[in-house]
N, C-alpha and C positions, 0 to 999 in steps of 0.2 A: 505080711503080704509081700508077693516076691517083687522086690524093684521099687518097694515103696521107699526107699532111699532118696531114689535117682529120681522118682514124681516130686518128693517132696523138695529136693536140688532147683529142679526144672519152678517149679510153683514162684520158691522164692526172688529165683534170677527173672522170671517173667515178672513177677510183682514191682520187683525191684527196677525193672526198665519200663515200664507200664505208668506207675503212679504219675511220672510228670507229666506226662498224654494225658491223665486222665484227668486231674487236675486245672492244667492250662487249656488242653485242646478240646474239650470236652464242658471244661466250667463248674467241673462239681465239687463239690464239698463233700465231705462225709466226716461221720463219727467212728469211730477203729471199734472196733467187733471182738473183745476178749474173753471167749467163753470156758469157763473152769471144766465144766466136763469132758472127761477122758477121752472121749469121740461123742463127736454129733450131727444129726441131721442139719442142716442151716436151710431155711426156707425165705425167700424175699419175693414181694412181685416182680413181674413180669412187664415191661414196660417197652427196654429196646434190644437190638440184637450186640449193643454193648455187655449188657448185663454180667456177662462173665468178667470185664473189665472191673467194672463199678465195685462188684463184691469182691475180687477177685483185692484190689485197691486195699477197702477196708476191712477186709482179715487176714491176718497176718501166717495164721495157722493153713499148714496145704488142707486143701478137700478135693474130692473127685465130685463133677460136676456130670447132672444129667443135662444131654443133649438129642435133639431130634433125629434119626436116621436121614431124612433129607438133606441135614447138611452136609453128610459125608459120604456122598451117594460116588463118587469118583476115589478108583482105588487108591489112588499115588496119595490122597489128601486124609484117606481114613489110617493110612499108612504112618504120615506121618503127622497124624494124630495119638494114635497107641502108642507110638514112640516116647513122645514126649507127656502128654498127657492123661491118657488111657481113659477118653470120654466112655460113661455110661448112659447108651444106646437107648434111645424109647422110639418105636415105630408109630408112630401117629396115625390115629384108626384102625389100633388093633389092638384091642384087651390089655389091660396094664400086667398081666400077672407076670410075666417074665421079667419085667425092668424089676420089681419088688422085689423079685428071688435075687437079680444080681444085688441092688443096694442092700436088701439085710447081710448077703455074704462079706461087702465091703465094709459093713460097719463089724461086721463081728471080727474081720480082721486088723481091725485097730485106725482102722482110715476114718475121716470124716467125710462127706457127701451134701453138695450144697443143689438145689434143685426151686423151680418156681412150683409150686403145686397147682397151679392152675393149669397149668400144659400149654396155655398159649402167650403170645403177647397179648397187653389190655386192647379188647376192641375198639371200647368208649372212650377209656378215658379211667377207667373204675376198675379197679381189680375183679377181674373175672370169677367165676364160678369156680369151688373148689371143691371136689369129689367126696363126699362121705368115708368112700373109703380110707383118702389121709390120714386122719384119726387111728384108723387100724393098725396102717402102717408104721405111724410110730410107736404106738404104744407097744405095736411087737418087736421092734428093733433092738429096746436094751440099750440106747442112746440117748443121749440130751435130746433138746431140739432148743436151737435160736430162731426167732424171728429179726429180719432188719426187713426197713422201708425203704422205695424209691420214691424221690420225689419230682418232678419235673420230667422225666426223660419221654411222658407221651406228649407232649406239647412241643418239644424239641425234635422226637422221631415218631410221627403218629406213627401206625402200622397199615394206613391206607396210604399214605403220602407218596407224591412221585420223588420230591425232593425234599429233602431233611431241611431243616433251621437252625441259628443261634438261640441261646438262651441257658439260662440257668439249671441244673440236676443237682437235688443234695439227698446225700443216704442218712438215715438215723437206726441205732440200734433200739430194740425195742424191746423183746426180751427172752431170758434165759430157764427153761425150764430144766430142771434135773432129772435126771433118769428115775430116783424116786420120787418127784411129784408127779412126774407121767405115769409111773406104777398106780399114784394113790387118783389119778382122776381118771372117771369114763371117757369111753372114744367119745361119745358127744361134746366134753368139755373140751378134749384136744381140740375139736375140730370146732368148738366156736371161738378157742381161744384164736385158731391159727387164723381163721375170718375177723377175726377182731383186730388180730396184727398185724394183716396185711393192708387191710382195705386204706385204697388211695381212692379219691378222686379227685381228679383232677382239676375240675370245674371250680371245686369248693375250696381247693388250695389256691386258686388264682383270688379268690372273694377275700381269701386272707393274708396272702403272700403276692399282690400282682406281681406278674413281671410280663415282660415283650419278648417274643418267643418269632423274629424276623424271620423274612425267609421269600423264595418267588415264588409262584404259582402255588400258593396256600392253600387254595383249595382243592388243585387236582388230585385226580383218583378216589377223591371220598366217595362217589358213587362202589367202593368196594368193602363198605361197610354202613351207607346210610341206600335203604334199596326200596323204601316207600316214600312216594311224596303225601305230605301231611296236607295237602290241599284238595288233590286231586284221588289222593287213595290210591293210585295204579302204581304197582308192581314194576321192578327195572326199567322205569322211564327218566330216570336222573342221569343226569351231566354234569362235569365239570369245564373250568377254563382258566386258567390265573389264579382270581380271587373270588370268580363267582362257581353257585351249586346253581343249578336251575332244572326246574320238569320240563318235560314237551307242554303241561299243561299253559306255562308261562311263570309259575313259582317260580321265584329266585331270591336269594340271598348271598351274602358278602360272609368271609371266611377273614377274619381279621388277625392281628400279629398277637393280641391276648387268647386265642385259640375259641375264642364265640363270634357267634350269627350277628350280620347286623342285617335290616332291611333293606332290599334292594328291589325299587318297582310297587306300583301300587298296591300290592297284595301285603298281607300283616305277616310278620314275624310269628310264627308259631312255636319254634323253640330257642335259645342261643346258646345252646351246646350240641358235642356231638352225642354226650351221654344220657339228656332227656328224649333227645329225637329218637336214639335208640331204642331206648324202655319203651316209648308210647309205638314204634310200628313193631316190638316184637307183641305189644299188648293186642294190637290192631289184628297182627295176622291169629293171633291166639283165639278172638274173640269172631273171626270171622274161618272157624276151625268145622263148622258144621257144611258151608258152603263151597270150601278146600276138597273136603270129603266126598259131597256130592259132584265135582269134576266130573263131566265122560267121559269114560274109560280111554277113549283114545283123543283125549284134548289135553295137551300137558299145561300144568297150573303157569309153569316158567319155565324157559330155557333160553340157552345163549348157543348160537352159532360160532362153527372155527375155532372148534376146540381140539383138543387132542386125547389120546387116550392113551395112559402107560402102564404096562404091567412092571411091578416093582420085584426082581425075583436076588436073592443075596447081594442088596444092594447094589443091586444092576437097574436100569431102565431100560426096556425095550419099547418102540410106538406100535401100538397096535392097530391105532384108526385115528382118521380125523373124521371132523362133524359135529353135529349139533347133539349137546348135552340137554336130558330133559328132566325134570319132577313130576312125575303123576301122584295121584291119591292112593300108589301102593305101590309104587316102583321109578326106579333111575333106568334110561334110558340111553345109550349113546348112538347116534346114528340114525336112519330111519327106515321106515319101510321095513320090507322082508330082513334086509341088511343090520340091522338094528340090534346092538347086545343088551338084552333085559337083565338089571338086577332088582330081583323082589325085595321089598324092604325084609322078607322074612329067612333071606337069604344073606341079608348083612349082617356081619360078625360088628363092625366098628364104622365109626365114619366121623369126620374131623376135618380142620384145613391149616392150613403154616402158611408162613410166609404172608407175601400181600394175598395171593389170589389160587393158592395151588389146593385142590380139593385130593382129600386120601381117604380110602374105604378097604377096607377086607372083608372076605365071606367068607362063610363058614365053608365054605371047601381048602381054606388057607390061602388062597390068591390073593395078594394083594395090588392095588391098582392108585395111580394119583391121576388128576384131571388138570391139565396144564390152558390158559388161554394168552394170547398175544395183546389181549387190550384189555382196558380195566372190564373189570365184570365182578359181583360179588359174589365170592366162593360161601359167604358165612351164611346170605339167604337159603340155600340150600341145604347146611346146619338146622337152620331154624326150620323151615318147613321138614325136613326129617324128621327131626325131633316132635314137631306136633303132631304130625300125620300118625305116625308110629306109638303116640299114645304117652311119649314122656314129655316131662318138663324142661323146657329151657331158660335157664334167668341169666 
């Protein structure tokens, strides 16, 4: 591979001025990651926007690392990114097939490739959903595959959070597959083995490992990941403050330094994490899928004011419009009235979010577009409602 010298130069000098940060300033621990096969895929969760540090830390071997288009959305920075790095590219909300055609090329050229396969940070807390396809992926590659874990870093950086915390992160290796075992198993076993090796939660590692996980305003922003209240049932009426989550209905609860719910006010504690609270309102909206549906036509189920709208064109952003973003029972909405740009759900290629709060979709015409807002709002309700309206699963 041309210049794989000069990556692998770059990797080691990075690694090497990296570890004490990551170590001291960071808190973590980790197990060294030494995998015998000739090249290979490296898979870990997804936890914080550290992540390239963490693995980066305990292996010692260079890899080309996937990364999201949005983070390199400014020329000077994708610049000197290739330079020294040479990230491989995944456009979020747009069909994986391209990013798979570059990693199998990079693996066949002798490189290794280290990547989260879930594609996002953990929402909850719990290693997110990982694509069927994966399994595919490796088994065609003609690579190893390692798995290693994170442990701690959502309780240290949720991915709602306004402000990050102290606290404990430690990495474990976990395991080594060889290019002939992944010959001899089905994509299904790849793909429950790599569910098996990744899954964290985080909840159930504090029941076994407590630790205090400090920090101010603890709770703020979670309303960009927790978007039904469990008392009152109604849809984007949560807040945060400091340390408290509260409805308009008058629910509230305390957001504590072990990362669970205490009771706050006379109403009962209904969950004390963020990863049950999740499962039961993505359960909630699932089961209230029939009522979703019946919407009229021109009543949108949810939306947020004072948004924006950007079309994404070779890693450019241009604004297109501000206004109110909407979900119907068959279509995203921006704007209103006559004014209003309609995308049919039958018209979208892909749809996804990054970051804390930024929504990304593509249609089948090729355009692709992100959804930016100035105050907490949750990008992932709009996931979810997609995903059910539209007839697929989301876990």
């Amino acid at each position: 591979m041309k210049h794989l010298f000069w990556y692998k130069s770059v990797y080691a000098f990075a690694r090497f001025c990296a570890s004490p940060f990551v170590r001291v300033g960071l808190s973590y621990t980790y197990e060294i990651c030494r995998p015998k096969s000739p090249t290979y895929l490296l898979f870990c969760n997804h936890t914080t926007l550290w992540d390239h540090l963490l693995i980066g830390a305990a292996c010692p071997r260079h890899m080309f690392f996937v990364a999201g288009e949005h983070l390199f959305r400014k020329r000077w920075l994708r610049m000197i990114a290739n330079f020294f790095v040479h990230p491989i590219i995944r456009r979020k909300g747009v069909p994986a097939t391209e990013v798979v055609g570059v990693i199998k090329e990079t693996l066949a050229a002798g490189a290794n490739v280290w990547m989260s396969p879930e594609g996002v940070r953990s929402i909850n807390g719990e290693t997110a959903f990982i694509s069927p396809a994966t399994g595919k992926l490796v088994k065609e590659s003609g690579a190893g595959l390692v798995t290693y874990r994170i442990h701690g870093g959502y309780l240290r950086s949720p991915r709602w959070a306004a402000v990050k915390r102290k606290g404990p992160m430690y990495g474990e290796f976990v395991a080594e597959y060889t290019r002939e075992q992944l010959a001899a198993m089905s994509v299904e076993e790849i793909n429950e083995a790599i569910r098996r090796d990744l899954y964290v939660n985080a909840f159930a590692d504090q029941k076994l490992r407590p630790a205090r996980y400090p920090g101010v305003r603890l709770a703020e922003d979670l309303e960009t990941v927790l978007y039904v209240c469990p008392h009152c049932k109604a849809l984007a009426t949560l807040h945060s403050q400091d340390d408290r989550f509260f409805c308009d209905c008058g629910f509230s609860v305390r957001y504590n330094e072990f990362g669970l719910f205490e009771a706050d006010g006379v109403l009962p504690l209904l969950f004390d994490n963020v990863a049950d609270w999740d499962h039961w309102q993505r359960r909630y909206l699932e089961e209230e899928l029939p009522n979703l549906l019946a919407t009229p036509r021109d009543t949108p189920i949810v939306s947020d004011a004072d948004q924006r709208l950007l079309l994404i064109e070779n890693g450019n952003a241009t604004v297109l419009a501000s206004g109110r973003f909407a979900v119907f029972a068959d279509r995203f909405e921006f704007g209103e009235g006559e004014d209003a740009r309609v995308f049919a759900f039958a018209d979208i290629a892909g749809f996804a979010f990054s970051l804390q709060m930024k929504i990304l979709f593509s249609c089948k015409d090729g355009r692709y577009y992100e959804v930016q807002s100035d105050y907490p709002r949750s990008a992932i309700k709009y996931m979810v409602l997609y995903r059910f309206l539209t007839g697929k699963p989301y876990y």
